[in-house]
Backbone as numpy.savetxt, mean C-alpha at the origin, in Angstrom:
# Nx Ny Nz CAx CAy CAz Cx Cy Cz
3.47 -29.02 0.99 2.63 -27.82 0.99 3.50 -26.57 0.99
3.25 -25.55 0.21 3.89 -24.66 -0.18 3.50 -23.29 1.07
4.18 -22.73 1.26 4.43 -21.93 2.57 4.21 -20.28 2.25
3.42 -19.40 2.89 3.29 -17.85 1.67 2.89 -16.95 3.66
3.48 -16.27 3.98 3.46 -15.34 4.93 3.06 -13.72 5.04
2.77 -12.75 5.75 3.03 -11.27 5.16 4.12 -10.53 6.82
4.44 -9.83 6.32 5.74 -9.30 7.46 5.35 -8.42 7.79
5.48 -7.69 8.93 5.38 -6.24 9.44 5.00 -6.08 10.80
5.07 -4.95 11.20 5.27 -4.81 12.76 4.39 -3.17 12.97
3.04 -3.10 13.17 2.26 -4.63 14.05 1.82 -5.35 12.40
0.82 -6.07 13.02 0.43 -7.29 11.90 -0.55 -7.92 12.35
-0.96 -8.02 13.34 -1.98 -8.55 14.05 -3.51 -8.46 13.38
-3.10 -7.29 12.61 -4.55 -6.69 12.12 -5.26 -6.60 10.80
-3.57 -7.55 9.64 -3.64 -7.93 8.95 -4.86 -9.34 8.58
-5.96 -8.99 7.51 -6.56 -10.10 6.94 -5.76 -10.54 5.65
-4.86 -9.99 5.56 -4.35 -11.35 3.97 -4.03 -12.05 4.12
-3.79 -13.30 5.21 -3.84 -14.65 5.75 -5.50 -14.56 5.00
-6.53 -14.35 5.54 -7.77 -14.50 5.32 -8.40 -14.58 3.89
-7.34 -13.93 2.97 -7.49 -13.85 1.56 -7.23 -14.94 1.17
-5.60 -14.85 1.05 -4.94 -15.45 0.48 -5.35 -17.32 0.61
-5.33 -17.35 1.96 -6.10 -18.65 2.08 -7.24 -19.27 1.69
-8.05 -18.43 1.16 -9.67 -18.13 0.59 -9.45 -18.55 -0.75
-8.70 -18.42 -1.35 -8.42 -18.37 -2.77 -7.32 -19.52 -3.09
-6.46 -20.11 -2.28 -5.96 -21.15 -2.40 -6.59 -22.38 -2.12
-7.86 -22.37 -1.32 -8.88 -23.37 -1.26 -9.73 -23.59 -2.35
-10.37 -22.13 -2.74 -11.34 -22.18 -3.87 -10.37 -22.68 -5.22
-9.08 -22.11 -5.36 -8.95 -22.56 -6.61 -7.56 -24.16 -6.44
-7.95 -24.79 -5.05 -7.23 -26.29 -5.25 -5.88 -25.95 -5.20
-5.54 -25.32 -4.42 -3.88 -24.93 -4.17 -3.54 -25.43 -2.79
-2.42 -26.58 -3.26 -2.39 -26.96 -1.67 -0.76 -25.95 -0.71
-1.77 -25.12 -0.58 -0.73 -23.85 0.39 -1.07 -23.50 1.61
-0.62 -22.76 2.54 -1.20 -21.89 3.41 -0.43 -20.71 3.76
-0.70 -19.47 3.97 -0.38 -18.21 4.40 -0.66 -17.85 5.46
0.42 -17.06 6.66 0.31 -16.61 7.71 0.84 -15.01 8.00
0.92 -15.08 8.82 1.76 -13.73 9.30 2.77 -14.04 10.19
3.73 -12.66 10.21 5.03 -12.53 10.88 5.34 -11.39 11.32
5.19 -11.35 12.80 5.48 -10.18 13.37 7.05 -10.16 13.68
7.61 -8.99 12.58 8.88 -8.75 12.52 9.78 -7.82 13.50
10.48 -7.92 14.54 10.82 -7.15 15.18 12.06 -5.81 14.38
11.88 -5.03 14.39 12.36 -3.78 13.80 14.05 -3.82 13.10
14.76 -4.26 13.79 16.00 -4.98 13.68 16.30 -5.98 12.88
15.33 -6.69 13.03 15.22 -8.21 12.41 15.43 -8.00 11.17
16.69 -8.94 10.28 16.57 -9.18 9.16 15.38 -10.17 8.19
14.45 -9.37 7.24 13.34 -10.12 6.54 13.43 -11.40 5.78
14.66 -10.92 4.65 15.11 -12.00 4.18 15.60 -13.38 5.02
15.95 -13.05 5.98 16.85 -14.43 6.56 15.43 -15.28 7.02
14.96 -14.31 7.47 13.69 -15.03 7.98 13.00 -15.61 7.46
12.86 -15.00 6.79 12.19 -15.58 5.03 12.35 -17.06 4.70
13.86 -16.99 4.55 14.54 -18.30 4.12 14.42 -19.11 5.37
14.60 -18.19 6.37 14.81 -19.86 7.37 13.26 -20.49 8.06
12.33 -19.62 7.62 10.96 -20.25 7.79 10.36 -21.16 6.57
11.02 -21.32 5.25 11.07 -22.21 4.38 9.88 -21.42 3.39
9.49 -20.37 3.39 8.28 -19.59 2.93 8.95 -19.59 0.91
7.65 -20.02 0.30 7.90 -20.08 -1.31 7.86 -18.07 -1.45
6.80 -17.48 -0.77 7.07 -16.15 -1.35 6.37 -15.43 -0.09
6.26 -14.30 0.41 5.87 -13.56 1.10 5.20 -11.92 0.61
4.18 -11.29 1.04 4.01 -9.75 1.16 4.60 -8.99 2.57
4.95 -7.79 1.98 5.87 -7.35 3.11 4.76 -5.86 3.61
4.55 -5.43 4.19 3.95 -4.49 4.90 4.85 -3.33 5.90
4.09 -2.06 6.00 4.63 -1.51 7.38 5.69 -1.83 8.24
6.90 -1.20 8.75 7.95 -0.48 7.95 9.30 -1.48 6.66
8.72 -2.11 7.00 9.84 -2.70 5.43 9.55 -3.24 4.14
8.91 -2.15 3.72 8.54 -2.30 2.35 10.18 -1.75 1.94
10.84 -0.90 2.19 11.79 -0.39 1.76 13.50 -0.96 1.73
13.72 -1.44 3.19 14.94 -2.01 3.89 14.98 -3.55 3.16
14.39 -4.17 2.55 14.87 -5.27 1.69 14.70 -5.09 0.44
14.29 -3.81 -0.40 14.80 -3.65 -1.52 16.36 -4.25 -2.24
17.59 -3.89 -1.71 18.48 -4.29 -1.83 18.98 -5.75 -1.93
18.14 -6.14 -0.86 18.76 -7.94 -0.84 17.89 -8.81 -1.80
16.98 -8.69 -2.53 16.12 -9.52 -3.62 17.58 -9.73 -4.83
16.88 -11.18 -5.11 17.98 -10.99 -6.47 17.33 -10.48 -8.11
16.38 -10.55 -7.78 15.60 -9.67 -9.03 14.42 -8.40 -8.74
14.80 -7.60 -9.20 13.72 -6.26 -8.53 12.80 -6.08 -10.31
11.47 -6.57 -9.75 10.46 -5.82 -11.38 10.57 -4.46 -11.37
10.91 -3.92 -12.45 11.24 -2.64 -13.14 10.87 -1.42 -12.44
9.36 -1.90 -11.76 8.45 -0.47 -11.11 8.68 -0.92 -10.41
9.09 -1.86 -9.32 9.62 -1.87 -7.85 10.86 -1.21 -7.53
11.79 -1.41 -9.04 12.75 -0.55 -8.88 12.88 0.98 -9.10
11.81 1.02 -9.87 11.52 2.75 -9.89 11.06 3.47 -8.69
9.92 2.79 -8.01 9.64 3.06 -6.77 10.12 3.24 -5.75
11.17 2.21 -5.41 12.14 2.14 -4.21 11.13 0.86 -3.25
10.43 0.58 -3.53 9.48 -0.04 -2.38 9.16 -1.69 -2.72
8.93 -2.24 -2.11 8.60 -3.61 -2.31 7.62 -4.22 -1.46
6.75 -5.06 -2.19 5.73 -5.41 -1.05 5.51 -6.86 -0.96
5.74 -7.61 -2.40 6.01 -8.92 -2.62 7.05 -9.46 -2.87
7.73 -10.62 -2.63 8.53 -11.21 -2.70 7.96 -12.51 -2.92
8.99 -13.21 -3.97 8.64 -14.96 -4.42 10.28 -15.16 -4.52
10.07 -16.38 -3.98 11.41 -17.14 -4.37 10.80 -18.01 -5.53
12.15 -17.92 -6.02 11.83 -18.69 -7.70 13.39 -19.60 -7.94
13.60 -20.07 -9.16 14.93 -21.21 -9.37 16.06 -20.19 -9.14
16.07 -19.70 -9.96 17.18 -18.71 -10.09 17.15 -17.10 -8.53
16.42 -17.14 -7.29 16.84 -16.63 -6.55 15.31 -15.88 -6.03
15.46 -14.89 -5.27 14.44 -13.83 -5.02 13.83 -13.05 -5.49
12.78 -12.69 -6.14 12.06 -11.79 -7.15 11.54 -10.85 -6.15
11.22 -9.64 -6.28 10.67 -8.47 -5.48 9.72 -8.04 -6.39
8.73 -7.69 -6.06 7.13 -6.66 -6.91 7.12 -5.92 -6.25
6.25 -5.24 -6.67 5.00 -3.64 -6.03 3.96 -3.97 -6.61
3.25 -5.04 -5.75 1.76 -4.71 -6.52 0.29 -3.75 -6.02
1.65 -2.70 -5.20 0.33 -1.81 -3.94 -0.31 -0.52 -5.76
1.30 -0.14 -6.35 0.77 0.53 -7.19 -0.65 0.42 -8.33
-0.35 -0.82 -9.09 -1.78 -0.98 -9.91 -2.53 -1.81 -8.95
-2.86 -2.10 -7.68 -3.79 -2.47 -7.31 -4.83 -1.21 -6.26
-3.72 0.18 -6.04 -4.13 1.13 -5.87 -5.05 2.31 -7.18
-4.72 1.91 -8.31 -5.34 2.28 -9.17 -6.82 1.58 -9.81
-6.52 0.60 -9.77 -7.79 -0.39 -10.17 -8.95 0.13 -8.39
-8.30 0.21 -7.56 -9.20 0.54 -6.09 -9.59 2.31 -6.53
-9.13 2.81 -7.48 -9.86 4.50 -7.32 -10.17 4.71 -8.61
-10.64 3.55 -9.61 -11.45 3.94 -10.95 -12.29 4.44 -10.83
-12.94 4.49 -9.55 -14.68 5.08 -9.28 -14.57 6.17 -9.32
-13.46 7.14 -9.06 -13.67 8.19 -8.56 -13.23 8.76 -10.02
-12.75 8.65 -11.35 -12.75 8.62 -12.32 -11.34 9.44 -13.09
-11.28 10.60 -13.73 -9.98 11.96 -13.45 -9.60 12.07 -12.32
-8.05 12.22 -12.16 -7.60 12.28 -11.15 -6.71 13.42 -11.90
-6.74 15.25 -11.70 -5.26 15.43 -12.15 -4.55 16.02 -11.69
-4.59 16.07 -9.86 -3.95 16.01 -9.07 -4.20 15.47 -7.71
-3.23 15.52 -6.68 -3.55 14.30 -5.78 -2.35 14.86 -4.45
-2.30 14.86 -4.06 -1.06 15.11 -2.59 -1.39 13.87 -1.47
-0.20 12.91 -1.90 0.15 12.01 -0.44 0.46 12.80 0.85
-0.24 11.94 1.80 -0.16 12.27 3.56 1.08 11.30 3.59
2.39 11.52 3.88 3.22 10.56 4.75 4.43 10.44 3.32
5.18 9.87 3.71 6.58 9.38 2.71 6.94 8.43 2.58
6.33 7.51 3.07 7.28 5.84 3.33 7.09 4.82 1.99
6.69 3.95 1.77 7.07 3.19 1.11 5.75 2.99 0.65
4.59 3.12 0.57 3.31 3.12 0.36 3.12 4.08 -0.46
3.19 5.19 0.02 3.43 6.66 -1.14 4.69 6.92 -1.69
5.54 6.02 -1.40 6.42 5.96 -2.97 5.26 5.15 -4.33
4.96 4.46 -4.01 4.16 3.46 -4.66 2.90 3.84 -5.31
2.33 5.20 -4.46 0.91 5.64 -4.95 1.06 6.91 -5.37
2.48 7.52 -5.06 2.98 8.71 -6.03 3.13 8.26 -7.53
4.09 7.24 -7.63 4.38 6.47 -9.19 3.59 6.43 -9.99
2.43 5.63 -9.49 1.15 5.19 -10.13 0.32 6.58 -10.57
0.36 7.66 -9.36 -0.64 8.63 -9.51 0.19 9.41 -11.03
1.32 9.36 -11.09 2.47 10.01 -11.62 2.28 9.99 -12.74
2.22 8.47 -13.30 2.57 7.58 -14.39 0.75 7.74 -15.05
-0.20 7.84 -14.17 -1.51 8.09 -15.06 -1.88 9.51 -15.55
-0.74 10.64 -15.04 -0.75 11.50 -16.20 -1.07 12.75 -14.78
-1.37 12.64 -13.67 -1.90 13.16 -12.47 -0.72 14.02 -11.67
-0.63 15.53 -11.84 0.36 16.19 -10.68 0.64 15.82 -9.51
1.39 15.52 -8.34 1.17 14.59 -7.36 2.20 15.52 -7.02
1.76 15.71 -5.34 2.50 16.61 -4.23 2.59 15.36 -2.70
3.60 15.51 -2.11 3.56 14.71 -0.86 4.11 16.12 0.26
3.36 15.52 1.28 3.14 16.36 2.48 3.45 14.99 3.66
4.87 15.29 4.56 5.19 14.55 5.24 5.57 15.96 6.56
5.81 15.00 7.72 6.21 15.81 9.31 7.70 16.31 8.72
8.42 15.65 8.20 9.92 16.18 8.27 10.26 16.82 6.97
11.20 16.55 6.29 12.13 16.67 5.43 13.16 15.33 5.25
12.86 14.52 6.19 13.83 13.41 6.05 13.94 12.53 4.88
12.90 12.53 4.42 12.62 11.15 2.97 12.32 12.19 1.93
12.51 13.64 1.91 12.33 14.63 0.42 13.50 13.76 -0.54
14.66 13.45 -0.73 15.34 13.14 -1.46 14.96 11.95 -2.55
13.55 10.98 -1.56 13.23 9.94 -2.51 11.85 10.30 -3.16
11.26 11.96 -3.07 10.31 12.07 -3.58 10.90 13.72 -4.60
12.30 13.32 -5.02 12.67 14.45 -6.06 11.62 15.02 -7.08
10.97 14.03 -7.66 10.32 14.59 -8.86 8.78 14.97 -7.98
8.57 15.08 -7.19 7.52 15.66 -6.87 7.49 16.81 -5.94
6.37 17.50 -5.82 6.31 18.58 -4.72 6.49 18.10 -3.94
7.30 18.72 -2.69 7.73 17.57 -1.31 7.21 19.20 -0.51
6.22 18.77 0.88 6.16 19.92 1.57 5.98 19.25 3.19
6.53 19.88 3.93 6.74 19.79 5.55 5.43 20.64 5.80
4.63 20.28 7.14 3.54 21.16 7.58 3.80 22.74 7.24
5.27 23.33 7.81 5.88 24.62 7.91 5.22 24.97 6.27
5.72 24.72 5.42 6.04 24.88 4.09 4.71 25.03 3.78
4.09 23.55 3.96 2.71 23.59 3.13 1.54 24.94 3.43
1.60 25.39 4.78 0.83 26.22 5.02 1.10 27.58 4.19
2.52 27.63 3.59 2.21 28.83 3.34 2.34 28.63 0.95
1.85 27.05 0.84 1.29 27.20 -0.53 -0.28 27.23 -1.10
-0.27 27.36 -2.30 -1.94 27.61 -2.14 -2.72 26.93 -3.21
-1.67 25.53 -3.55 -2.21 24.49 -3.93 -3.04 24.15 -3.45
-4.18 23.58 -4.59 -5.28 22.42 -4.51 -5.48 21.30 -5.39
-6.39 20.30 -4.38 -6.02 18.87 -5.11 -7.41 17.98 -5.22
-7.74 17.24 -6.67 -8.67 16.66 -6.81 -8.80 15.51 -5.57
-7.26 14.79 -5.34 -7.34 13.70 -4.50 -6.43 13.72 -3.29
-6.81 13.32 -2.03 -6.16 13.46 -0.95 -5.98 11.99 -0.58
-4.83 11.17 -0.38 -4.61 9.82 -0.27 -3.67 10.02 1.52
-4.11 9.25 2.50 -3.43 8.99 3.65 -2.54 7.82 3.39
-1.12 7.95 3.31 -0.69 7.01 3.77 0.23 6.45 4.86
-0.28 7.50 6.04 0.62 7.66 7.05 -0.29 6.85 8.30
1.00 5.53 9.09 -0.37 5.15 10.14 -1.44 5.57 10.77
-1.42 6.89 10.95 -2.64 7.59 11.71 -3.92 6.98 11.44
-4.66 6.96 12.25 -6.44 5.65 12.64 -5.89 4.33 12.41
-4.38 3.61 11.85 -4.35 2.53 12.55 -3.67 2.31 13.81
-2.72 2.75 14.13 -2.34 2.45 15.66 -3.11 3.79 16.75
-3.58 5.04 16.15 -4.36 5.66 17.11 -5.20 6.01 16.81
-5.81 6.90 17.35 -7.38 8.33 16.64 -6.73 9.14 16.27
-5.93 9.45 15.77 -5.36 10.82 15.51 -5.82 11.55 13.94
-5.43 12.79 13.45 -5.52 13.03 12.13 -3.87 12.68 11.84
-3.73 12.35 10.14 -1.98 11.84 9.93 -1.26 13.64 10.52
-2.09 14.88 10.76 -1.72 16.68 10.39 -2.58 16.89 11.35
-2.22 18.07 11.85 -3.27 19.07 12.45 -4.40 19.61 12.34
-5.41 19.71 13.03 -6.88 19.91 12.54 -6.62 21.29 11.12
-5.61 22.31 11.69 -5.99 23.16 10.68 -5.17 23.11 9.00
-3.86 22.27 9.22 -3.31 21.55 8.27 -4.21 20.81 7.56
-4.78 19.81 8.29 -5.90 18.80 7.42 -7.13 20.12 6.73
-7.57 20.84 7.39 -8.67 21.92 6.75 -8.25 22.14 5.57
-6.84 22.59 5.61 -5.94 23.30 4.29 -5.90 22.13 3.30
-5.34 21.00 3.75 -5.47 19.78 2.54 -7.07 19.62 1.99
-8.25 19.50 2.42 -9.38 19.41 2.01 -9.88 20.43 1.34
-9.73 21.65 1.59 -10.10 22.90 0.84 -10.36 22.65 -0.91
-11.31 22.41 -1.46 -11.30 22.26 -3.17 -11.07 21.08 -3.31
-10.62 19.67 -2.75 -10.58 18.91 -2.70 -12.19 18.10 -3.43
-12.10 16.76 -4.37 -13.04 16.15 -4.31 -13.20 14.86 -4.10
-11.81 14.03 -3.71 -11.93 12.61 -3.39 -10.83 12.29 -2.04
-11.48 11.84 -1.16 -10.04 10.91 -0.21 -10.35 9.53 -0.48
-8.81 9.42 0.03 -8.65 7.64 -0.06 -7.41 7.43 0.91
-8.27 6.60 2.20 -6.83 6.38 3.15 -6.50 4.83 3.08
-5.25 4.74 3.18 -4.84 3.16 2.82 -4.77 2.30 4.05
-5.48 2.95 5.41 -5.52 2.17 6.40 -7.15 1.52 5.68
-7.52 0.36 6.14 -8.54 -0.55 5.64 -9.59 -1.31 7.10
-10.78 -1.07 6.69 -11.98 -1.52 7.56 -12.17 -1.10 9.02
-11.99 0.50 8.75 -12.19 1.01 9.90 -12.45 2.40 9.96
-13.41 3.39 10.35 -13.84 5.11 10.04 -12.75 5.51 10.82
-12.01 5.68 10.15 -10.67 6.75 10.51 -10.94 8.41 10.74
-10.02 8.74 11.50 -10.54 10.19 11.77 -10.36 11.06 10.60
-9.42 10.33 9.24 -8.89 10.83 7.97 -10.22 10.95 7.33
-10.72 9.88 6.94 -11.74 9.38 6.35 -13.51 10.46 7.40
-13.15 10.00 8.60 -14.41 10.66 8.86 -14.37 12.28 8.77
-13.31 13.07 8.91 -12.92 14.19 8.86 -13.28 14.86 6.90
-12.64 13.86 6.38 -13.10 13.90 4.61 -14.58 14.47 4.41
-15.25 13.52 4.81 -16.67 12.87 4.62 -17.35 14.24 5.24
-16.95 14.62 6.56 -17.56 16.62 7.24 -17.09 17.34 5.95
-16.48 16.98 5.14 -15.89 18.18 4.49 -16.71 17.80 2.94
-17.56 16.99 2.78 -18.18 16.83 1.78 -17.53 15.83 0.71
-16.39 15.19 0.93 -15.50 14.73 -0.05 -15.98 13.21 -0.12
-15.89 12.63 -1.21 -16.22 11.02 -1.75 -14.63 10.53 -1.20
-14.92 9.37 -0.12 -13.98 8.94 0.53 -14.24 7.26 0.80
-12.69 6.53 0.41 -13.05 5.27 0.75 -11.70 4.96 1.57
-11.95 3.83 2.07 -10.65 3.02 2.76 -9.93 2.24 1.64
-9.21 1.95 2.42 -8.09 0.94 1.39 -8.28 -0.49 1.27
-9.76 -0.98 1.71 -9.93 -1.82 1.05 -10.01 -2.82 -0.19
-10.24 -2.57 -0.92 -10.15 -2.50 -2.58 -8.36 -2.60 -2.52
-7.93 -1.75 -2.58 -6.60 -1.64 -2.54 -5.54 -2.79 -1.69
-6.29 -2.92 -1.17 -6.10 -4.47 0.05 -6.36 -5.97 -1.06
-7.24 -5.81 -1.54 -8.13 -6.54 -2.20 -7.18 -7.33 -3.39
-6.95 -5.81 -4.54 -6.50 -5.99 -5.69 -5.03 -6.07 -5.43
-3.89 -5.31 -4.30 -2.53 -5.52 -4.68 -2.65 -7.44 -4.00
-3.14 -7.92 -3.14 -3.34 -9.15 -2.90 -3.60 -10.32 -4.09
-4.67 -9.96 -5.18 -4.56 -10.74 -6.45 -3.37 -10.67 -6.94
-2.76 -9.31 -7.13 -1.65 -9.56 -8.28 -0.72 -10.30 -7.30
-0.48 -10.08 -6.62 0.54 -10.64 -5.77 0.38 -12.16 -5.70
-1.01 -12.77 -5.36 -1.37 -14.07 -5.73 -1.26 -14.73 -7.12
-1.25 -13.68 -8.18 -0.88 -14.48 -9.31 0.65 -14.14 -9.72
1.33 -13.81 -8.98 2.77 -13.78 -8.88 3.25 -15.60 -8.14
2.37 -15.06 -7.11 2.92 -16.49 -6.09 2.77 -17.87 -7.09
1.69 -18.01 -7.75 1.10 -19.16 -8.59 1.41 -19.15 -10.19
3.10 -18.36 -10.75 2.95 -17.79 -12.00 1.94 -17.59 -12.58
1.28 -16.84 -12.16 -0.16 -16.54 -13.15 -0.70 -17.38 -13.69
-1.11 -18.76 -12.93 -1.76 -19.50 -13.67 -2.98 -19.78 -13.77
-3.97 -18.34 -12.91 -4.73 -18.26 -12.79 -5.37 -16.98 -13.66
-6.45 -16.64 -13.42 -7.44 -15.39 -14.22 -7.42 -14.31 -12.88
-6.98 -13.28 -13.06 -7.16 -12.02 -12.20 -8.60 -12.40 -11.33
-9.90 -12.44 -12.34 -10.95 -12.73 -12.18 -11.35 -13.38 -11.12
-11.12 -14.83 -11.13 -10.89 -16.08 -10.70 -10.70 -15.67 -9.09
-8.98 -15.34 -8.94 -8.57 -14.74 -7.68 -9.44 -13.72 -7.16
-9.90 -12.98 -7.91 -10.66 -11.62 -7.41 -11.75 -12.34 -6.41
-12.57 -12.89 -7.43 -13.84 -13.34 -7.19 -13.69 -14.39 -5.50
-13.23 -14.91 -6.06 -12.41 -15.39 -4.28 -12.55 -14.87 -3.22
-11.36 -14.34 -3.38 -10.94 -13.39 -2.37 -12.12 -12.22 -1.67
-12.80 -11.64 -2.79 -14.00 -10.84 -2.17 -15.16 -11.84 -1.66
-15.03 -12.76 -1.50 -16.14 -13.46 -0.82 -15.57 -13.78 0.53
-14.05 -13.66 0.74 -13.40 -13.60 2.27 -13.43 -12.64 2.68
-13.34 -11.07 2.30 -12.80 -10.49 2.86 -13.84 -9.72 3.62
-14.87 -9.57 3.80 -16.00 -8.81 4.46 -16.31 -9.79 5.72
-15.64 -11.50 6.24 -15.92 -12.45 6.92 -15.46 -11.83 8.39
C-alpha cells in the first residue's frame, strides 16, 4: 500500500487526509493519506523519506524551505519559489504548485479580475500573485514587514506604513495570512482593512470552513466573499492526479472528493 501524507505546523485542522482518502476508495486505489505535524526545525524531506511516503502536500510554513532539496522543480513551482506537492518518482523527487491553478479554477465565479492585492507574503501568495499575474490581473501585496519584498520584485510590495499613504484600488482582496486560523484577529488593522475594502468587489481568504473576521468584515462591506474551500478542493485534485500520474479524469477526482469534503 502506497503511503501519501500533508506537512505543516499546526495541521490538526487539515481535511486532505479526508479527501484524498475519499477518492482513493472511490476510484480503487489501494493507498492511504495522513498528516504530519512538523516541528519548525525539522527537516521535511528526511522525513519524508524515512516515513516511506510515495508523495506528500506540504502546507503552512514550508511551502518554501524545501524548494531547494526536490530533485525536479515543475517550471511554475520554480517561478514561484513555493511548493506544495511533492512525489517521489524513479529518477528522484518532483516538487508542484498546484495552490496556483487550483486557486484560479476556485475564483471563476467572480469572473474579471484586473486587479487584486495579497494580505501576507509567504508562500501561498507567492503562488496566488503568479497566477493572478499570469491571467493578465495588476497584483499588489501588502505584508507587516518588508522582510519577503525581495521575492515579490515584480509586484507592488507595501508595509501597513506605506500602504496608508497610496490610493490604490482593487477588484480583489485575497487573505493569505494565518489570521481566523490560529486566532479572531483581522490579517491589518480595523482601519488598514477599511482602506483595503474601499472600491473593492470580491474577497477570497485561503483559510477554509470557517467565518473569519476577513471574510465576515468583507461581507459588512458589501463585497462577494468566499473561503478557500474550492481552492482546498481543486489544488488537492491536481495534486492527486500528480500522485496517480494522471491516470485519472480531473472530473472523476473532483467528483469524489466533493462528496467528502462538506462530511
Amino acid at each position: 500500500m502506497k503511503r501519501y501524507a500533508v506537512f505543516g505546523n499546526p495541521i490538526a485542522h487539515s481535511i486532505s487526509p479526508r479527501l484524498h482518502n475519499a477518492a482513493f476508495g472511490e476510484l480503487g486505489e489501494c493507498a492511504f493519506y495522513g498528516r504530519v505535524l512538523l516541528d519548525f526545525d525539522e527537516d521535511l524531506l528526511a522525513k519524508f523519506k524515512r516515513l516511506g511516503l510515495s508523495g506528500a502536500n506540504v502546507t503552512v510554513p514550508f511551502k518554501e524551505t524545501i524548494l531547494d532539496k526536490c530533485d525536479y522543480l515543475d517550471p511554475a513551482a520554480r517561478e514561484i519559489g513555493s511548493v506544495n506537492t511533492i512525489v517521489r518518482r524513479v529518477d528522484g523527487i518532483h516538487a508542484y504548485n498546484t495552490d496556483a491553478p487550483g486557486f484560479m479554477r476556485a475564483i471563476e465565479e467572480f469572473g474579471q479580475v484586473e486587479s487584486a492585492l495579497i494580505l501576507g507574503a509567504g508562500g501561498t501568495a507567492r503562488a496566488l500573485s503568479y497566477a493572478l499575474s499570469r491571467a493578465g490581473a495588476h497584483v499588489s501585496v501588502l505584508n507587516r514587514s518588508e522582510g519577503r519584498a525581495a521575492a515579490f520584485a515584480k509586484f507592488d510590495f507595501f508595509t501597513p506604513e506605506t500602504f496608508a499613504n497610496s490610493n490604490l484600488k482593487y477588484d480583489l482582496i485575497v487573505n493569505t495570512t494565518p489570521a481566523g486560523l490560529v486566532n479572531s484577529e483581522l490579517p491589518f488593522s480595523r482601519d488598514i482593512m477599511e482602506r483595503v475594502f474601499e472600491g473593492a468587489k470580491f474577497a477570497f481568504d485561503a483559510v477554509y470552513g470557517r467565518n473569519t473576521p476577513f471574510l465576515a468584515f468583507a461581507r459588512d462591506f458589501g463585497l462577494r466573499a468566499k473561503d478557500g474551500k474550492d481552492m482546498l478542493l481543486f489544488q488537492a485534485v491536481l495534486a492527486f492526479l500528480e500522485f496517480t500520474d494522471k491516470r485519472f479524469k480531473f472530473e472523476s477526482v473532483e467528483r469524489a472528493m466533493r462528496s467528502a469534503i462538506d462530511l
